[in-house]
LONU-40035 format. One record per residue (C-alpha): residue number from 1; residue in three letters; x, y, z. Coordinates in nm, 3 decimals. Each point is the difference from the previous one (the first is absolute). Example, Ala and Ser with C-alpha at 12.3 -4.5 7.8 and 13.67 -1.06 7.14 Angstrom:
LONU-40035
<rec i="1" aa="ALA" x="1.230" y="-0.450" z="0.780"/>
<rec i="2" aa="SER" x="0.137" y="0.344" z="-0.066"/>
END
This chain:
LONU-40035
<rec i="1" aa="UNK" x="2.627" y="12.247" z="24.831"/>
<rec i="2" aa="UNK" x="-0.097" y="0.143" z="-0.319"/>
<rec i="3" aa="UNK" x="-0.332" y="-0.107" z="-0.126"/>
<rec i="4" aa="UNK" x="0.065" y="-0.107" z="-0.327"/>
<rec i="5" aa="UNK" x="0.301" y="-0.227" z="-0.178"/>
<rec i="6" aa="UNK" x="0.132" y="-0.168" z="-0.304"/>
<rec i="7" aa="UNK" x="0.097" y="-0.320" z="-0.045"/>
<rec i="8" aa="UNK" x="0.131" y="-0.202" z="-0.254"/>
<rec i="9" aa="UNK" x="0.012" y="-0.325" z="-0.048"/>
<rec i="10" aa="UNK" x="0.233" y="-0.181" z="-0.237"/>
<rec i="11" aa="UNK" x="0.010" y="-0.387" z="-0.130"/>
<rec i="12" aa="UNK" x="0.138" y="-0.169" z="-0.273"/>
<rec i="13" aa="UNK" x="-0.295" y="0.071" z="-0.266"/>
<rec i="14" aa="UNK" x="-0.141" y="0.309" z="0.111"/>
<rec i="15" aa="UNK" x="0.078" y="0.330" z="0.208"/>
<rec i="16" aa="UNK" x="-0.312" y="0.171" z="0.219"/>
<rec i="17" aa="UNK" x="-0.009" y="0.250" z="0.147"/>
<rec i="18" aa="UNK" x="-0.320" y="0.195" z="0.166"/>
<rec i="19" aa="UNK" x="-0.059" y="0.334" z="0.209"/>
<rec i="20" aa="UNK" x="-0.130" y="-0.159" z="0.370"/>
<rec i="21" aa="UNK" x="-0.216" y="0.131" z="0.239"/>
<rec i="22" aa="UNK" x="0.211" y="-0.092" z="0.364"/>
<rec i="23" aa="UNK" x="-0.320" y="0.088" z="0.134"/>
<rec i="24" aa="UNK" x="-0.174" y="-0.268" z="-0.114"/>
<rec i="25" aa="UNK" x="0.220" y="-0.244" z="-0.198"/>
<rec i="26" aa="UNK" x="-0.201" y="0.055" z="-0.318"/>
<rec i="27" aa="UNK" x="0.129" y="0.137" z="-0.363"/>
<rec i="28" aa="UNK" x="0.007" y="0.355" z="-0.061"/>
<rec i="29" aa="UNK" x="-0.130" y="0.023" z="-0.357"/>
<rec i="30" aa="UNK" x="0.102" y="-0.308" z="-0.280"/>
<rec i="31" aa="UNK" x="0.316" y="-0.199" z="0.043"/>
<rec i="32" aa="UNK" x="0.250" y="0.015" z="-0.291"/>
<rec i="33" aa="UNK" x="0.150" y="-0.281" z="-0.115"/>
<rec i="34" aa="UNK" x="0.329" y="-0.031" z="-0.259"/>
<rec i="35" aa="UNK" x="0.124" y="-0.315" z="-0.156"/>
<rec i="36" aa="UNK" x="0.330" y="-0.158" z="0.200"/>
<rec i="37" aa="UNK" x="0.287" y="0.122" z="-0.254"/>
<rec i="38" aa="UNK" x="0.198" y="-0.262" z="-0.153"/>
<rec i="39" aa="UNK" x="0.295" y="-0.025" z="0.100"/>
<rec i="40" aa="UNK" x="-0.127" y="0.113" z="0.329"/>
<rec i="41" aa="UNK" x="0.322" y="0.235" z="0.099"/>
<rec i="42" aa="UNK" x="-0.029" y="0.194" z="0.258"/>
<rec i="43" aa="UNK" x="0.040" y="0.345" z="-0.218"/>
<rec i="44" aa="UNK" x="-0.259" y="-0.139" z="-0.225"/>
<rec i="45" aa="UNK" x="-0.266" y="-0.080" z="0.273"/>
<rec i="46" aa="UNK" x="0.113" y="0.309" z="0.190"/>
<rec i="47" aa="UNK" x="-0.109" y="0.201" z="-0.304"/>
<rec i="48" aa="UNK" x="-0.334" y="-0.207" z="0.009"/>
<rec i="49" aa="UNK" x="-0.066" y="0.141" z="0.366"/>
<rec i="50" aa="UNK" x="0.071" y="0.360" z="-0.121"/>
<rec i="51" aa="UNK" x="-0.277" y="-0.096" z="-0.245"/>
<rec i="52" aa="UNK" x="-0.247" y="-0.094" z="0.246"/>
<rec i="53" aa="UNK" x="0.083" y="0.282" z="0.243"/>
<rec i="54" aa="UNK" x="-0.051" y="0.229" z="-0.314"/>
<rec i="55" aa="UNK" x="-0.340" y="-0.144" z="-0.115"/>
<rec i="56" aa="UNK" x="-0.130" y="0.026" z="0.370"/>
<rec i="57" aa="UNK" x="0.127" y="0.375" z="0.042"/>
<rec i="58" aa="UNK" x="0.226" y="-0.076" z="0.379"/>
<rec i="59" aa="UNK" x="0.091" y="0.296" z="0.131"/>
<rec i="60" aa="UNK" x="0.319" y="0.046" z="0.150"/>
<rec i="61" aa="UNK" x="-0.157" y="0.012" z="0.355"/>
<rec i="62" aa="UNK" x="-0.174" y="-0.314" z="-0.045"/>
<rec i="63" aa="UNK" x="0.163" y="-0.347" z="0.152"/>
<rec i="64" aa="UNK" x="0.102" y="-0.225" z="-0.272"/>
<rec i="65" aa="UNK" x="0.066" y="-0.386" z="0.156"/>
<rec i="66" aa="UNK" x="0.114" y="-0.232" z="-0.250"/>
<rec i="67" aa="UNK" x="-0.019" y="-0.432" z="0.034"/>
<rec i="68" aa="UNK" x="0.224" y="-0.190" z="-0.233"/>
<rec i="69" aa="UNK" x="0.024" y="-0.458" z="-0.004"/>
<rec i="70" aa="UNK" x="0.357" y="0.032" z="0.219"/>
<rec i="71" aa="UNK" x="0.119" y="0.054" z="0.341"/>
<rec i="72" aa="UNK" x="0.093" y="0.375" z="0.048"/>
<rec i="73" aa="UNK" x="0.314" y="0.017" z="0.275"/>
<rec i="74" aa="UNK" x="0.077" y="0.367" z="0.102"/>
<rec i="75" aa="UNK" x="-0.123" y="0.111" z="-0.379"/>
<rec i="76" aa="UNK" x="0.156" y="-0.244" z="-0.193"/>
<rec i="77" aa="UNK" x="-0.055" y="-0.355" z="-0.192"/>
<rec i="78" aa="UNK" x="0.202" y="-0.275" z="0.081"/>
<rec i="79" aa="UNK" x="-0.175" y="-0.244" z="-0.252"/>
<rec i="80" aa="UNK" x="-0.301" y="0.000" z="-0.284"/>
<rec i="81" aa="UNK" x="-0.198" y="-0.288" z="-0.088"/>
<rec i="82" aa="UNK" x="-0.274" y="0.197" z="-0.216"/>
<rec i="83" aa="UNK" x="0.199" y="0.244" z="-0.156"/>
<rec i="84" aa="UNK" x="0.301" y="0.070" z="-0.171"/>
<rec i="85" aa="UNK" x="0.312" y="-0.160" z="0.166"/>
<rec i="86" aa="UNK" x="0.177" y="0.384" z="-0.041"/>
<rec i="87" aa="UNK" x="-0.216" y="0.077" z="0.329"/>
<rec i="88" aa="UNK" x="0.233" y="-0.120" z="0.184"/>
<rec i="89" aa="UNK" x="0.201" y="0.243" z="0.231"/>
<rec i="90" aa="UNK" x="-0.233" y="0.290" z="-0.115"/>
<rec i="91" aa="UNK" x="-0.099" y="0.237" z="0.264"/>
<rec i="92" aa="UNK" x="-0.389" y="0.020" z="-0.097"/>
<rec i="93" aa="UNK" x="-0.023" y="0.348" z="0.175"/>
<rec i="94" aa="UNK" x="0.307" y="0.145" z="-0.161"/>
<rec i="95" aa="UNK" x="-0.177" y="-0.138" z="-0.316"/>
<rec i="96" aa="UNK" x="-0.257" y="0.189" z="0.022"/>
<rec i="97" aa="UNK" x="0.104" y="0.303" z="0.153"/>
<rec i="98" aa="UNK" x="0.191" y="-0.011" z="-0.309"/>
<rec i="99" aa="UNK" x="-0.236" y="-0.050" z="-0.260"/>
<rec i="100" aa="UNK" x="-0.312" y="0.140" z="0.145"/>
<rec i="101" aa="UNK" x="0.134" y="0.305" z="0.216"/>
<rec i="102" aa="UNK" x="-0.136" y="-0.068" z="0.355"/>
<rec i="103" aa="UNK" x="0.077" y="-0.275" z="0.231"/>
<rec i="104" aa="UNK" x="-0.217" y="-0.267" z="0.050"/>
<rec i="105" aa="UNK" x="-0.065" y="-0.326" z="0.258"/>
<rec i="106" aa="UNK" x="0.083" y="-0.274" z="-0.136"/>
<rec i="107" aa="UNK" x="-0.077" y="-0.370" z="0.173"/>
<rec i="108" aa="UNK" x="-0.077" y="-0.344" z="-0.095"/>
<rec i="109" aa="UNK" x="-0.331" y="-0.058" z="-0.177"/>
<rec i="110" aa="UNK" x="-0.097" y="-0.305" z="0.268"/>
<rec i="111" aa="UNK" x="0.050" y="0.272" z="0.270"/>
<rec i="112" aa="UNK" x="-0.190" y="0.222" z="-0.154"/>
<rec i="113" aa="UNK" x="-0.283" y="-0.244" z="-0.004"/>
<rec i="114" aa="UNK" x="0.057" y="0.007" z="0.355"/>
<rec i="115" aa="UNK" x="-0.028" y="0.321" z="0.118"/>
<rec i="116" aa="UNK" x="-0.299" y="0.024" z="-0.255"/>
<rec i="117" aa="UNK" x="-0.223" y="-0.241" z="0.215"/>
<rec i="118" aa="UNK" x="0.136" y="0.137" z="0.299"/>
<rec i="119" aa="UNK" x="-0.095" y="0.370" z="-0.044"/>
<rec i="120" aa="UNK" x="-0.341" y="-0.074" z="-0.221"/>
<rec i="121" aa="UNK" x="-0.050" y="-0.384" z="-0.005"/>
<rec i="122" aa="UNK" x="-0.057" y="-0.346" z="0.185"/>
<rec i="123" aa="UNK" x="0.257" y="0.129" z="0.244"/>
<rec i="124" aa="UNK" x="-0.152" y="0.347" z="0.095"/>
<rec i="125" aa="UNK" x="0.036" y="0.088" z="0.387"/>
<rec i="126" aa="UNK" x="0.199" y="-0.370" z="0.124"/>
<rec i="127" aa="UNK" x="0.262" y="0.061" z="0.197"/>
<rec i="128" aa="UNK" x="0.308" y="-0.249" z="0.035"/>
<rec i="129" aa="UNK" x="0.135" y="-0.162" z="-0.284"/>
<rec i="130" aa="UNK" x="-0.173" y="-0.034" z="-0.332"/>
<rec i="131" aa="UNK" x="0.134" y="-0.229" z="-0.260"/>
<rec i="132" aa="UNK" x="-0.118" y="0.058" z="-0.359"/>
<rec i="133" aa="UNK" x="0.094" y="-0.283" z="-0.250"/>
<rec i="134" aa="UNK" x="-0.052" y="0.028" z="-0.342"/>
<rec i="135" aa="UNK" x="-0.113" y="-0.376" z="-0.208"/>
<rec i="136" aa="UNK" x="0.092" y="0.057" z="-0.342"/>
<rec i="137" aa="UNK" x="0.305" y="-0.172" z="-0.255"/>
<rec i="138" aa="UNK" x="0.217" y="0.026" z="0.358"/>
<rec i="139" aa="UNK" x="-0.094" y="0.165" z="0.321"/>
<rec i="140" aa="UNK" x="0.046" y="0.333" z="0.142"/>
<rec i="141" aa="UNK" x="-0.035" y="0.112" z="0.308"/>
<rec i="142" aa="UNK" x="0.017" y="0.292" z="0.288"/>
<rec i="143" aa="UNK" x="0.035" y="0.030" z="0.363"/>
<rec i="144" aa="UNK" x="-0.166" y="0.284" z="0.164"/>
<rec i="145" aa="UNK" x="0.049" y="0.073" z="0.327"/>
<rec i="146" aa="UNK" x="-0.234" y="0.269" z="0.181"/>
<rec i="147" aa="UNK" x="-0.020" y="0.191" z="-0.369"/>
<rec i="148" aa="UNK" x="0.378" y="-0.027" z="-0.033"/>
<rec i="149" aa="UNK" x="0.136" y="-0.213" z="-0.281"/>
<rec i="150" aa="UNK" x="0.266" y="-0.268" z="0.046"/>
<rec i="151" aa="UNK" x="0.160" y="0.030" z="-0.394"/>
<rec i="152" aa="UNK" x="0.042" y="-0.277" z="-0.220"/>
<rec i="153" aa="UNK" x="-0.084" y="-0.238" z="0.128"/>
<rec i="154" aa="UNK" x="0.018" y="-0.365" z="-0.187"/>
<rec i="155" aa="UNK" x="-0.223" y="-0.202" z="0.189"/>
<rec i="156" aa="UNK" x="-0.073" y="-0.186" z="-0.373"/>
<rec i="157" aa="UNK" x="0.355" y="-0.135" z="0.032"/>
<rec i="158" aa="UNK" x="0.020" y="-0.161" z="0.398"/>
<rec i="159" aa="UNK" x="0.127" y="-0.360" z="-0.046"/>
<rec i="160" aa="UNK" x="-0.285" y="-0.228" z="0.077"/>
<rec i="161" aa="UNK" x="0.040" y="-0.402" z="-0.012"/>
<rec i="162" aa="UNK" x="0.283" y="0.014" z="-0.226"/>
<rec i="163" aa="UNK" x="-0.179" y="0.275" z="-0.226"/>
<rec i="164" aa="UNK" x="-0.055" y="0.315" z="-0.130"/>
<rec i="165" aa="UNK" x="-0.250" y="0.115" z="0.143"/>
<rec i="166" aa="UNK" x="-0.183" y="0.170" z="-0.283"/>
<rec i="167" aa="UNK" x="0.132" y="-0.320" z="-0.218"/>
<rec i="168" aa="UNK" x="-0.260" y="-0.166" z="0.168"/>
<rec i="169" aa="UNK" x="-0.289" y="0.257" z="0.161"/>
<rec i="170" aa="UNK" x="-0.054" y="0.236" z="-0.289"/>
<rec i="171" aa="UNK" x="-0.286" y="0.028" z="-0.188"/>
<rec i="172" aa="UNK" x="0.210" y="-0.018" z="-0.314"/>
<rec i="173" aa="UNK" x="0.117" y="-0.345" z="0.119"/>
<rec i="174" aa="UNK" x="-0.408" y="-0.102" z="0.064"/>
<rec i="175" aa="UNK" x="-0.081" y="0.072" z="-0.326"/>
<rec i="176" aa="UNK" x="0.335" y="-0.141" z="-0.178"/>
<rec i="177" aa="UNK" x="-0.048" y="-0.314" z="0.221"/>
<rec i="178" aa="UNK" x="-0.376" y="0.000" z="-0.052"/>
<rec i="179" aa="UNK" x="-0.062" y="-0.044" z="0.367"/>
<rec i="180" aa="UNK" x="-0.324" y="0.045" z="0.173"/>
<rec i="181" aa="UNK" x="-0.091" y="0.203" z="0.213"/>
<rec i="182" aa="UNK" x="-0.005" y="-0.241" z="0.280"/>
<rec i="183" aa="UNK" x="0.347" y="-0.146" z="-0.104"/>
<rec i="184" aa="UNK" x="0.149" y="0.378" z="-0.009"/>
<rec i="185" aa="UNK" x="-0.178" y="0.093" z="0.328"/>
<rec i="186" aa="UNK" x="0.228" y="-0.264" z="0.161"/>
<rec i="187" aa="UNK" x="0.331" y="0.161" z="-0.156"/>
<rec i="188" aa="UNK" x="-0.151" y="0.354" z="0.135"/>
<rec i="189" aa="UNK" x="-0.057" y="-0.140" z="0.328"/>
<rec i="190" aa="UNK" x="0.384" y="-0.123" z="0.032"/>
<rec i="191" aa="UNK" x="0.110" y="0.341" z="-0.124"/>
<rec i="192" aa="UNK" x="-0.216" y="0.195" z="0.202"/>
<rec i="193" aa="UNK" x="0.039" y="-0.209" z="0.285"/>
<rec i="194" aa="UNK" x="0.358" y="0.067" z="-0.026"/>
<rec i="195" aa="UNK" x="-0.018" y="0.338" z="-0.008"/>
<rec i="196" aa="UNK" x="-0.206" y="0.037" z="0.295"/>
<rec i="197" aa="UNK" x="0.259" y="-0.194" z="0.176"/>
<rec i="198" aa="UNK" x="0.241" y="0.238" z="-0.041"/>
<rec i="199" aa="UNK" x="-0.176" y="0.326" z="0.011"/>
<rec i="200" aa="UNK" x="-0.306" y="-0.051" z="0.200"/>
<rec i="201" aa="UNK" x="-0.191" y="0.280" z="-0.167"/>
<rec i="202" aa="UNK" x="-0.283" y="0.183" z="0.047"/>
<rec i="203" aa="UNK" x="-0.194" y="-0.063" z="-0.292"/>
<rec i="204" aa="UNK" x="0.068" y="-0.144" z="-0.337"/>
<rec i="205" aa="UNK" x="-0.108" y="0.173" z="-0.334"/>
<rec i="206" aa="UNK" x="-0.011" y="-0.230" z="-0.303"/>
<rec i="207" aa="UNK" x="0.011" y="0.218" z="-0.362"/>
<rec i="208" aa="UNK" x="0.054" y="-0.084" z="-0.318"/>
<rec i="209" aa="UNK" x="-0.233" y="-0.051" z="-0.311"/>
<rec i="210" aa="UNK" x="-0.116" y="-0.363" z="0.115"/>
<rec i="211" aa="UNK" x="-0.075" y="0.178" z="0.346"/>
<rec i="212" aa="UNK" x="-0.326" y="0.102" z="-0.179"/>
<rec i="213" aa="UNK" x="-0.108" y="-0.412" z="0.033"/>
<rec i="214" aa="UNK" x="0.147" y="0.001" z="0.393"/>
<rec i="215" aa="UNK" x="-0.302" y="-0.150" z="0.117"/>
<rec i="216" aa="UNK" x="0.135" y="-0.339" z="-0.253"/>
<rec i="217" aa="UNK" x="0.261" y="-0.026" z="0.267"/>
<rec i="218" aa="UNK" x="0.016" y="0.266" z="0.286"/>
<rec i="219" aa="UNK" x="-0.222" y="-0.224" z="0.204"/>
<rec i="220" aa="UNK" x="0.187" y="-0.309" z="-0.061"/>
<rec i="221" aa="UNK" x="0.324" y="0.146" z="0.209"/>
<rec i="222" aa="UNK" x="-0.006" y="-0.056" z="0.352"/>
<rec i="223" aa="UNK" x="0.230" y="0.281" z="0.206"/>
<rec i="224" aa="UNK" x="0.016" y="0.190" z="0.306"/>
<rec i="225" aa="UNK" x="-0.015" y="0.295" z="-0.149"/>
<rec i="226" aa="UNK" x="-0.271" y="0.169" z="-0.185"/>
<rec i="227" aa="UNK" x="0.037" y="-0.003" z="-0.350"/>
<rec i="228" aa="UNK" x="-0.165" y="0.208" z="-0.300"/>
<rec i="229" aa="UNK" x="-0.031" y="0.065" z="-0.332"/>
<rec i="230" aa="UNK" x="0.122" y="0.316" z="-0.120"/>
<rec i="231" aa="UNK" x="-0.254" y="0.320" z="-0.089"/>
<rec i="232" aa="UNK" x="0.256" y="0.203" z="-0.278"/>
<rec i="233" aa="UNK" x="0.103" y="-0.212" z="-0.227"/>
<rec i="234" aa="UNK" x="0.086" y="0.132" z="-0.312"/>
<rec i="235" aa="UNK" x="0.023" y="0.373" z="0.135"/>
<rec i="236" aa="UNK" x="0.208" y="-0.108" z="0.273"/>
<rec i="237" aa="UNK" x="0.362" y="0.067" z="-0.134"/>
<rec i="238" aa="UNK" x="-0.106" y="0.356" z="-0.113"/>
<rec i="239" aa="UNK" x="-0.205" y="0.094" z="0.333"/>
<rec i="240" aa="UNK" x="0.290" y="-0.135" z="0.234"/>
<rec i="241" aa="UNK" x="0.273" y="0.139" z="-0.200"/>
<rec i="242" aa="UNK" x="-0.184" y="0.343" z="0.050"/>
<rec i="243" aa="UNK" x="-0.077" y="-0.040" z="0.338"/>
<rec i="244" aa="UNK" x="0.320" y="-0.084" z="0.095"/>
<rec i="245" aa="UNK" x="0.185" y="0.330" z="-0.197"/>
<rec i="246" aa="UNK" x="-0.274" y="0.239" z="0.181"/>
<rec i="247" aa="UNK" x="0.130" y="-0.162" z="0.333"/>
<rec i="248" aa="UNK" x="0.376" y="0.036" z="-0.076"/>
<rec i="249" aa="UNK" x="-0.083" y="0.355" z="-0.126"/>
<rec i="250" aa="UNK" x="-0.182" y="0.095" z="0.323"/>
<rec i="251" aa="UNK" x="0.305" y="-0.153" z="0.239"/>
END
């Protein structure tokens, strides 16, 4: 596998993208960053990513992995919550074969968190089956089985007591609640509880920006499995979506 990737990473207010070291997990230089466009179309943020390719000079041997807030079946979108509704139907790689010239990989930015703390993070050498959630507004997550990822994945949307479960076990629903901690660590422990239920994983990986206070509430759950917070954080859509285009490049 090639030594070093890009990946970019694209949400609904800004695009990064970064050169990454697959030997270490790290940045290769600065990370660029462009404003979201509005309306976020795909031929509008497609010309964003030629941007960032340009301003970090990619060659065209280097691996270019990009993450975008939507499942990705066999290329395409089949729905957008964070972008423009035209996403829809499009067939990201033919996208951006299109509008940038090389092919890319394209997955969903929760799985690229992934296979981020997988290769380089809190889930570095575990065999079995890794589950990476992400607390945020909703939650995303990924299954990883022996390195290999299960694709998107909803795990934020399994049915629990009547709800949603992200309707109840997000951190955007802590904070719009006002819950405490200990009142929210009792909706986490139902959700992950769940989970574990039905997967009986390996490990559990807990990201998201309120994972940086996981020691609020990580101790409070009471599982099986061994759970942690994650190591990446905000580097981990870029890193995984890298990692993972090296890998496809190298099969």
């Amino acid at each position: 596998m090639t030594s070093v990737a890009c990946g970019i990473d694209i949400g609904g207010s800004g695009i990064k993208g970064a050169r990454v070291d697959l030997d270490t997990g790290e940045f290769i230089g600065d990370r660029i960053r462009i404003v979201t466009p509005q309306p976020s179309t795909p031929q509008a943020v497609a010309e964003v990513c030629k941007q960032v390719l340009d301003g970090l000079g990619i060659s065209d041997n280097v691996p270019v992995g990009i993450a975008l807030p939507a499942p990705i079946v066999h290329g395409k979108v089949p729905f957008m919550a964070n972008l423009d509704e035209s996403w829809v139907g499009v067939d990201l790689n033919e996208l951006m074969q299109d509008r940038l010239g090389r092919s890319v990989t394209a997955l969903n930015d929760a799985d690229a968190a992934g296979m981020a703390e997988v290769a380089f993070g809190a889930a570095k050498g575990v065999k079995g089956t890794v589950i990476v959630t992400t607390l945020g507004t909703g939650i995303g997550s990924a299954i990883i089985v022996d390195g290999n990822l299960v694709p998107n994945t909803e795990l934020g949307h399994l049915e629990i007591d009547g709800y949603d479960a992200e309707k109840r076990a997000s951190s955007g629903q802590k904070e719009l609640q006002d819950l405490s901690w200990k009142k929210w660590a009792k909706r986490l422990q139902r959700y992950y509880s769940h989970v574990e239920m039905l997967f009986s994983p390996d490990l559990f990986v807990v990201g998201g920006g309120v994972s940086k206070k996981h020691e609020k509430f990580l101790p409070r759950l009471t599982l099986k499995t061994p759970i942690v917070p994650a190591q990446l954080l905000n580097t981990a859509g870029i890193v995984g979506a890298a990692y993972q285009a090296a890998r496809r490049q190298s099969e």
